[in-house]
N, C-alpha and C positions, 0 to 999 in steps of 0.2 A: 304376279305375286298376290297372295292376299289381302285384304283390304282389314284393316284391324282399327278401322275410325271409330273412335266414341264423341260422336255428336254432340256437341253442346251450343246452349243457345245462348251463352252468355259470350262466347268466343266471337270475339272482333271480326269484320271481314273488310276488304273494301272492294271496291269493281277489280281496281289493279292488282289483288292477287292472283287472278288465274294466268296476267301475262306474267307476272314475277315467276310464279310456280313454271313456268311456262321455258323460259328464260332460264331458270336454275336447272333444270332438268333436261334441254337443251345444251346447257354450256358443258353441263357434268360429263357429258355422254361422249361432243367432238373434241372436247380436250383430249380423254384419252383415244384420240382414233386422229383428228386430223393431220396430216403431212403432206409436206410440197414437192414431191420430187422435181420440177423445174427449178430450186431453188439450190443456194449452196450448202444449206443447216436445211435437211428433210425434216427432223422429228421435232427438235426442239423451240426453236425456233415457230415456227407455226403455231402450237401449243401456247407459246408464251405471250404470242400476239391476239391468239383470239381469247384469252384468260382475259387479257386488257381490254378488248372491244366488250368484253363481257361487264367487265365491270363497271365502265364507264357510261354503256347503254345503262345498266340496271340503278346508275347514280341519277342519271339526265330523267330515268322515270321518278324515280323517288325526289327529285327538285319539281318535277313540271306538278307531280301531285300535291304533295306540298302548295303549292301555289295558286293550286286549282282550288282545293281544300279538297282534295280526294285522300290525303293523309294526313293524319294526325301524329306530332309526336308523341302524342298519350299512348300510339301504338307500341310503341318499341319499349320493354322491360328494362326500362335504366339499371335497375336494380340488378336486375342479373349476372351473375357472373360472368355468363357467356359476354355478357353484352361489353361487362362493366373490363374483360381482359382482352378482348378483341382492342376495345379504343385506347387501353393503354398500351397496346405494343404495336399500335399503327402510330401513336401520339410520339413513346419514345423514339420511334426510327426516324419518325420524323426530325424529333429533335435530334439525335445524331450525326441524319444528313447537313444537318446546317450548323456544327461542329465537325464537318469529315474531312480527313484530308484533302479527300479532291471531290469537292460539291459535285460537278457535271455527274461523275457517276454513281454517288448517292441519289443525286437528283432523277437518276434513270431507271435504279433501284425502287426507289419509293413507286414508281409508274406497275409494280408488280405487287408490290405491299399494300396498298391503298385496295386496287382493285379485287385483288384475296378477300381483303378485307369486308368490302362492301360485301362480297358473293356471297362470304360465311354468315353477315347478317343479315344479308335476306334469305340464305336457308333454314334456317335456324325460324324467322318469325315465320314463312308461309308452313315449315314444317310443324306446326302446333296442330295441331285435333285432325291430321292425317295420319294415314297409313302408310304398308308396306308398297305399298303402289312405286313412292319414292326411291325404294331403291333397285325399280326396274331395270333404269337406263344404266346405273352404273355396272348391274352386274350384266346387264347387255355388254357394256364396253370390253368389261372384263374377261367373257367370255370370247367375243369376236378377236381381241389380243392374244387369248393361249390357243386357240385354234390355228391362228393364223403363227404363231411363234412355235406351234410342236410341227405346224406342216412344213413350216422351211428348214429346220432341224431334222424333220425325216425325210425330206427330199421330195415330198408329194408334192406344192403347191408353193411357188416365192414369185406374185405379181412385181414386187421392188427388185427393181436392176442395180446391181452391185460392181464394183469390177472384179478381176481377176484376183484382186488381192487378199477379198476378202469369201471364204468359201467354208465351208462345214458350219462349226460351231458361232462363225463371226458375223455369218450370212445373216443367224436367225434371229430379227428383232423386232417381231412384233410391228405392232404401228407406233412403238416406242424408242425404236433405233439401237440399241443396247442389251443384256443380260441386267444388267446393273438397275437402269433406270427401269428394266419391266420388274425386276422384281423386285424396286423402288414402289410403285405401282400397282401392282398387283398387291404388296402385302393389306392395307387398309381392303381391299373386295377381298380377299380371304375371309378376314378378320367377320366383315360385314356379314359373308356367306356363312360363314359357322355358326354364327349365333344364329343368324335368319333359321336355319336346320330344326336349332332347338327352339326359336319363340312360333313357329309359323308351321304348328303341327299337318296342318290341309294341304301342306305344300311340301314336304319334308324331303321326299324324294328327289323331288327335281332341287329344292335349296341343296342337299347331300352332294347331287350330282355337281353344279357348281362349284360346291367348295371343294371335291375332292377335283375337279380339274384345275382351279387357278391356282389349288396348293402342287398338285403335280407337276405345273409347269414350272411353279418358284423354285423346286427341287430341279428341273431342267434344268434352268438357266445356270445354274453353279455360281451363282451367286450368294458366297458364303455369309455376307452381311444378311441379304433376304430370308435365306434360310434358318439362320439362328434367330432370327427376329421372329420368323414363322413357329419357328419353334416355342419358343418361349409364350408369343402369344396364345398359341394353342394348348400348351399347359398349362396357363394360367387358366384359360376361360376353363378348363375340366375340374379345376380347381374351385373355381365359382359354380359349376353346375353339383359336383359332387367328390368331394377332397380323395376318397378312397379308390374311383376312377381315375386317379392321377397316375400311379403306377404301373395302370395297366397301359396307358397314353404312354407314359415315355417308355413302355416296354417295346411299344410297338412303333416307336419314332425309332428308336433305335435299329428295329429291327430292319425300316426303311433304310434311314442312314448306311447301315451295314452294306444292305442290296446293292444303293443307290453306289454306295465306293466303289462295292467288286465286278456290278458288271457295264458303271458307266464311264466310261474312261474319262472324258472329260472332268468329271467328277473328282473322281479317284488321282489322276493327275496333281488338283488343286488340293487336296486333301494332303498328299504324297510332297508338294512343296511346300505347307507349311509346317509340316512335321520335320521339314529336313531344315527348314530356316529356324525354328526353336532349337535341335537339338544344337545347331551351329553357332547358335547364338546372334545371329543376325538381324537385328532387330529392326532396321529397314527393308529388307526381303520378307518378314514374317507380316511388314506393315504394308505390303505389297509398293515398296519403293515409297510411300507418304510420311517418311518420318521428316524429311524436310519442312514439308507442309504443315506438319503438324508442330515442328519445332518452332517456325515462322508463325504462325497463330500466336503462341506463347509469346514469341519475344514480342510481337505487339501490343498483346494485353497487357504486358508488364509495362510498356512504355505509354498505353492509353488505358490505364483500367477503369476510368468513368464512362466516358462515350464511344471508347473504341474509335477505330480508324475511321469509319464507316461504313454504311450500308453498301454493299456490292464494290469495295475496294483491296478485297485482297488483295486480287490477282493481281493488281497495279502496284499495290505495297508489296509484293512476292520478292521482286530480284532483290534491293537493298538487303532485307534481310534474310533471303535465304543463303545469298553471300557472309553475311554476320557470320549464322550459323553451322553451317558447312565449312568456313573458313576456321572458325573455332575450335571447331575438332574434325578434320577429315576423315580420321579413320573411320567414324561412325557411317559414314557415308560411303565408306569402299566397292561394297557389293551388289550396285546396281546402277544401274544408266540412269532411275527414273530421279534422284535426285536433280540432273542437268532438264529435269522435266519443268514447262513454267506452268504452273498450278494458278487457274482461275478458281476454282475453289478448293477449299479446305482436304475436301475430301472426309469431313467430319462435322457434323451441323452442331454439337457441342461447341466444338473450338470457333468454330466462324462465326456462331453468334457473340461468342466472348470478346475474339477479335475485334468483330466488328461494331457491336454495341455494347462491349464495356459488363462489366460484372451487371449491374442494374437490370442491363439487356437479357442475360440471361436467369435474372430471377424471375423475372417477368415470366419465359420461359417454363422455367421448372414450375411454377404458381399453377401456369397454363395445365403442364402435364398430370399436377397431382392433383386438380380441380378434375380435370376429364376423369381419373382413377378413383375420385369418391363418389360416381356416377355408379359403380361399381360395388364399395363395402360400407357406404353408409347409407340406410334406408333412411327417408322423411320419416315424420310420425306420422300414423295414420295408415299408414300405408304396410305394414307386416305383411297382410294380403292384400287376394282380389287385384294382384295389378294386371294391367289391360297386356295383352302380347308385346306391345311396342314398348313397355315399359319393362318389362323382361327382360326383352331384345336390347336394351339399351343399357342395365344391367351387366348383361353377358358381354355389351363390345366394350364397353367403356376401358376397363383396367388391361384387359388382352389389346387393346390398339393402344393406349400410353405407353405400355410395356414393350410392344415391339414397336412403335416407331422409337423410343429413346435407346433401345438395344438398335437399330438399323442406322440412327441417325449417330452413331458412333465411328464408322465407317463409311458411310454414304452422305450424301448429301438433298433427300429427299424434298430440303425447304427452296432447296436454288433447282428444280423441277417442276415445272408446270402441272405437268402430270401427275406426278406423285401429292404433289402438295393438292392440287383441286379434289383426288380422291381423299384423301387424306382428312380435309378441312370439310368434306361434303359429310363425311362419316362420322365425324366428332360433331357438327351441328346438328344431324340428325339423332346421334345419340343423348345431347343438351337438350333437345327440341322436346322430346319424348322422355326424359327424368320424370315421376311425379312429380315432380315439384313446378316443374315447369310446363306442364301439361297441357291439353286444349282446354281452354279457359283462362290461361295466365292472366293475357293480356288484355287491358280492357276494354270496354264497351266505346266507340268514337260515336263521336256527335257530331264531325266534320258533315257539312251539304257539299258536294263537289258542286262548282260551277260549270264546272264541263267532263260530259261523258265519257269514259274511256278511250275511244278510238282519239278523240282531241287531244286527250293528254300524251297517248301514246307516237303522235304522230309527232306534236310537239319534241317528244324526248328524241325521237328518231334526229328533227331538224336537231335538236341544240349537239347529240350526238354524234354528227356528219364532221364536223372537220375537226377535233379530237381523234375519232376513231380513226381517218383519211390520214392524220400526221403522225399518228401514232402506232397505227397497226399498218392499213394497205402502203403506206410506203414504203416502212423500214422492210413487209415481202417482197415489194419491189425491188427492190437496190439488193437486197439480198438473192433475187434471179440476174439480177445486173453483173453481180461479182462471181456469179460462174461461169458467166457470157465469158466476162471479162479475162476468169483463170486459165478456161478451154483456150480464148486465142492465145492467151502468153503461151502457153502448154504449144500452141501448133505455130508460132513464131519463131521460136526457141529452136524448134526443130527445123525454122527455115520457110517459114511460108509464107510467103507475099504477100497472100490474103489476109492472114491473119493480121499482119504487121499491118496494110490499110485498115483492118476492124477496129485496133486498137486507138490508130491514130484519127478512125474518125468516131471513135465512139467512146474518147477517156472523158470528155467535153460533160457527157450525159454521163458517167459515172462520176465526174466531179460533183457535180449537181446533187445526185444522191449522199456526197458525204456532207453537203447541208444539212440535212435532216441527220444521218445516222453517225457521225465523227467518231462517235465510239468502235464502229464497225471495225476493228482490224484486218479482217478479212479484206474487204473493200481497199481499206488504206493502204495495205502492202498491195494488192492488184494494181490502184491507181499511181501509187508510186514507181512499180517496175515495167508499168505500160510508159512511164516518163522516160523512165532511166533508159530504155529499151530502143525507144525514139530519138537518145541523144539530147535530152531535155534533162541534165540533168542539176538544174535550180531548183526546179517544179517539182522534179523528185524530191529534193532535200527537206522543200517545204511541207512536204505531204509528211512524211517521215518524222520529223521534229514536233508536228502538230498529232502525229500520233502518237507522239512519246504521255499526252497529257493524259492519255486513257489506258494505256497497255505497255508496261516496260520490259516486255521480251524481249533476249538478246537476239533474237533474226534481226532487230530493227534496229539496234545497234551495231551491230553487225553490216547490215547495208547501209546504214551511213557511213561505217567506217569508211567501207569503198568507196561511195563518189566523195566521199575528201579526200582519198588515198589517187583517185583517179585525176582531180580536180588539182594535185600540188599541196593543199595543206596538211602536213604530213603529220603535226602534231594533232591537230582533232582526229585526225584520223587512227593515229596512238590510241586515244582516250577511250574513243568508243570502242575499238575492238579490245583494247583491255578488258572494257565492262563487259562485255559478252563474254570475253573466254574466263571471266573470274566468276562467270554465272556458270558457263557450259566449255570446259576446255575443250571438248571436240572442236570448239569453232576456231580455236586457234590454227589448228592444222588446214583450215579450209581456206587463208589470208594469203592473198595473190600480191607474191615479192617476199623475196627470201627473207630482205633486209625487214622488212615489217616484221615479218611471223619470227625471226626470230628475237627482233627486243624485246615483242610479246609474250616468247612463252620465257627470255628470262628474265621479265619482271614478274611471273607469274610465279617462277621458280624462289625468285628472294623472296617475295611475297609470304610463300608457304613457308620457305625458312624462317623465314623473324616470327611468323605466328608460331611456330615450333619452337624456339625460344623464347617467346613470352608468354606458351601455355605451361613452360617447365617452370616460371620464375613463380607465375601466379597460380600453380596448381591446376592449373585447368576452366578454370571461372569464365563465365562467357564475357568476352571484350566489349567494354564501353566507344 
């Protein structure tokens, strides 16, 4: 890319910016690429672990400097908006985690928010009085993603082994695992590419090429949250380059759109279902099965509207009240399985931010969004002309990325993604970074003497950073290749295999060990519980199960406790819990081993429904206290 620097000799430096720079543009790049296939979570997972080593190295330098006198806080722009909205919506979550319902996983939330945190403001300051240079690596990522996402969709080229189950359109995901979550992802490097086209005329061609493949592949993926989002941002930004070009832009979106229905079925398919869930009036099929989720969001915010649940506690607060809800009114729920779905997020990053930190939480939010959008339609003074290209550029992305990520994040959940969120947050600091207003020179002049040279400091950060990153990041991938070891024997036990059944039973010792560190893991937890249950151990079972209950209230795990207290003689815990399960997901009722069990279950499930059908006729319909 072009280099678009306007040197200045007033502009701050100090030795540790070329590793910081170094470091941002490193993390930007394997975020969207790295995955573990020996692991259980390929995409996510990974992503979100080295986000955290990212940010916690990038902490451990900025303390060791600090300390050296290699930095000054005179460096950092208090004043700035960027600066001054970053620490209040790391400050609120914070405070939220320690009003949340269930601290542990607040407290494991924040391990994502902090570290975001820190990355956006060291992009943001080493991005002062540089160039396009910066946004090499992302639109590298984002391009090695649609190459590698349109080659497993046409059948050229899928290094990721899949099974059987999954083939055509399900196979193809990028180094992102999903449709959803690439063009989660992908939309922020659109966004970045299009403008880059118009501010970076020496380069135009190849910027063009780029953005017209990552926009082609968002239209691949049929992901109609991405698409509308891409949309919309791309009309907007034609609207900032020239309002009368707007017509022609959506003449010719459309005319895409049209192609893209008639001759891609996938496409046309997805189009073709929500045209028949409107005309039906189905407002959970049009919501593609999330009106649960979304109903549940509400009922919580009504019930916390100052601090919310907490940080990363839906999906643990899901069953209670998607029960509430659904039991409230079933019909609304008639026309889909995905209701008995247990939703770890929202599926809408409006509603989960409300949810989970309270109205406050999401003004914060909106502040965030319309701050990024006057980057956009308010010029400084001074400045009518003569802005430098990066200042353009930053112009052009500002109001087209608010615009389409609060249109994406309607439907998707872009902020609970690794991926999406580090392009995301890389894009809006580079566009903060490069406002006039905040240009190279902002920040001022240090007068810090480091006591010790870089390589010191850096090594320094590397020590203080070692068992942090070791507890934090390599074990929880750890444990999470432990719990596929683990799933494959259940998997070839189950079916009878000897070996297996010795694997388990000499190798649950070392996957207990792992749920020290990762307890919130479910995956793990249900592995390590039915490698117990499987052995005849079934106390060690229970206790596993019950200690899972503190991080994740899905009814499989009520469900399997039922059984070993239905196994074990106590008939009545055993009642309870499969109750709660089949009052979340009735199918589980059919699946309860002993006639006499399943059927007091499904007719207390039956009175159940009746008296709520008599006291939504009494009370109109009003959701039950």
């Amino acid at each position: 890319m072009a280099k678009a620097k306007r040197p200045n000799p007033q502009a701050s430096a100090t030795s540790l910016e070329p590793v910081t720079l170094a470091l941002v543009k490193l993390g930007v790049f394997l975020t969207l690429l790295v995955i573990s296939p020996a692991g259980r979570e390929t995409f996510r997972l990974p992503k979100d672990l080295l986000l955290r080593a990212e940010g916690i190295l990038l902490l451990t330098i900025a303390a060791a400097g600090l300390a050296a006198g290699a930095l000054s806080p005179r460096l950092m722009p208090w004043k700035s908006p960027a600066v001054v909205l970053a620490l209040i919506a790391a400050g609120w979550a914070i405070a939220t985690a320690l009003a949340s319902t269930n601290k542990p996983l607040s407290v494991l939330s924040l391990l994502t928010i902090v570290p975001a945190t820190v990355i956006f403001l060291a992009t943001f300051l080493v991005a002062r009085g540089r160039g396009f240079e910066l946004l090499t690596p992302l639109l590298w990522a984002g391009a090695l993603n649609c190459l590698l996402y349109l080659s497993q969709l046409l059948g050229i080229f899928n290094p990721i082994q899949f099974t059987s189950a999954f083939k055509g359109h399900n196979a193809a995901t990028g180094f992102l695992g999903n449709a959803n979550d690439l063009g989660s992802a992908l939309l922020p490097i659109a966004v970045a590419a299009a403008a880059l086209a118009f501010a970076d005329p020496e380069h135009r061609r190849r910027n063009w090429f780029v953005a017209g493949l990552v926009t082609l592949t968002v239209f691949a993926s049929v992901s109609i949250a991405a698409i509308g989002a891409l949309v919309v941002a791309l009309v907007v930004m034609t609207l900032l380059l020239d309002w009368r070009k707007t017509a022609v832009a959506l003449v010719a979106l459309a005319i895409v759109g049209a192609i893209a229905a008639a001759a891609y079925a996938p496409f046309r398919y997805r189009v073709e279902d929500i045209a028949n869930a409107a005309r039906g009036g189905s407002f959970d099929r049009l919501l593609s099965g999330r009106l649960a989720s979304f109903s549940s969001a509400i009922a919580m915010l009504h019930d916390h509207s100052l601090t919310g649940v907490g940080p990363g506690t839906f999906g643990w607060n899901y069953l209670p009240y998607k029960i509430e809800v659904t039991e409230a009114d079933p019909e609304l729920f008639r026309d889909t399985a995905a209701a008995n779905f247990n939703f770890e997020e929202v599926h809408n990053d409006h509603l989960e931010i409300l949810a989970e930190t309270g109205i406050p939480g999401y003004a914060v939010f909106v502040a965030a969004l319309v701050w990024l959008m006057l980057g956009s339609v308010r010029r400084p003074r001074g400045e009518e002309t003569g802005a430098t290209p990066t200042q353009s550029w930053a112009r052009l992305v500002s109001l087209p990325l608010a615009s389409g990520f609060a249109v994406i994040a309607l439907a998707q959940y872009p902020l609970q993604l690794a991926s999406a969120m580090s392009a995301t947050l890389f894009v809006a600091a580079l566009s903060a970074a490069w406002r006039p207003s905040t240009a190279p020179g902002a920040a001022p002049q240090s007068a810090a003497r480091p006591r010790l040279g870089t390589g010191a400091i850096v090594a320094i950060a590397i020590v203080l950073s070692v068992v942090p990153v070791w507890f934090l990041a390599v074990v929880p991938w750890g444990c999470n290749v432990t719990t596929r070891e683990m799933e494959a024997a259940m998997a070839d036990a189950l079916r009878g295999n000897p070996q297996a059944r010795a694997y388990l039973a000499a190798n649950t010792g070392k996957a207990e060990r792992c749920r020290r560190h990762v307890r919130h893991d479910q995956s793990l937890n249900v592995a390590v519980a039915s490698a117990y249950s499987l052995t005849g151990r079934s106390t060690e079972a229970l206790a596993v199960y019950e200690d899972a209950l503190r991080y994740d209230r899905r009814p499989e795990i009520y469900f399997n406790i039922g059984g070993i207290y239905l196994r074990t003689g106590y008939s009545e815990k055993a009642f309870d819990n499969f109750l709660t399960a089949a009052r979340f997901n009735p199918g589980l009722a059919d699946r309860i081993s002993g006639d006499a069990m399943k059927s007091r279950v499904k007719y207390e499930l039956a009175r159940r429904q009746n008296n709520q059908a008599v006291s939504r006729r009494h009370r109109g319909g009003s959701r039950p206290r």
